[in-house]
C-alpha positions, 0 to 999 in steps of 0.5 A: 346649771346644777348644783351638788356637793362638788360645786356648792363652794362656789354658792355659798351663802348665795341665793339660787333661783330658777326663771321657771319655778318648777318642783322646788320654793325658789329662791334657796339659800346654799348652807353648808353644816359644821361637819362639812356637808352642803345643803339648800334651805328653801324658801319656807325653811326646809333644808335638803343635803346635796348630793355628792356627784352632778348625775344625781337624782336630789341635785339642784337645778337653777338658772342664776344666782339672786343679787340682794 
């Protein structure tokens, strides 16, 4: 799966990890900033905004969503 601005409603506050760990410090969180933009915080703190359309190069690819 994918994650971008559009679908990240649907995460928020949620934790995404993938089976295989490739380019990313999984698991990351799904935020969201005071003015109304999505992001993701990694796992050592880094935060990155999500783009806006699915086809995008900086969307998130992840497998299932972590159960704490």
């Amino acid at each position: 799966m994918r994650l971008y601005a559009g679908n990240a409603h649907q995460y928020l506050g949620k934790k995404i990890d993938r089976k295989k760990r490739i380019f990313g410090y999984y698991p990351m969180e799904v935020k969201q900033f005071p003015d109304g933009k999505y992001y993701v915080k990694d796992a050592v703190g880094v935060c990155m905004p999500l783009p806006e359309k699915e086809d995008d190069f900086n969307a998130v690819n992840f497998d299932f969503v972590v159960n704490d």
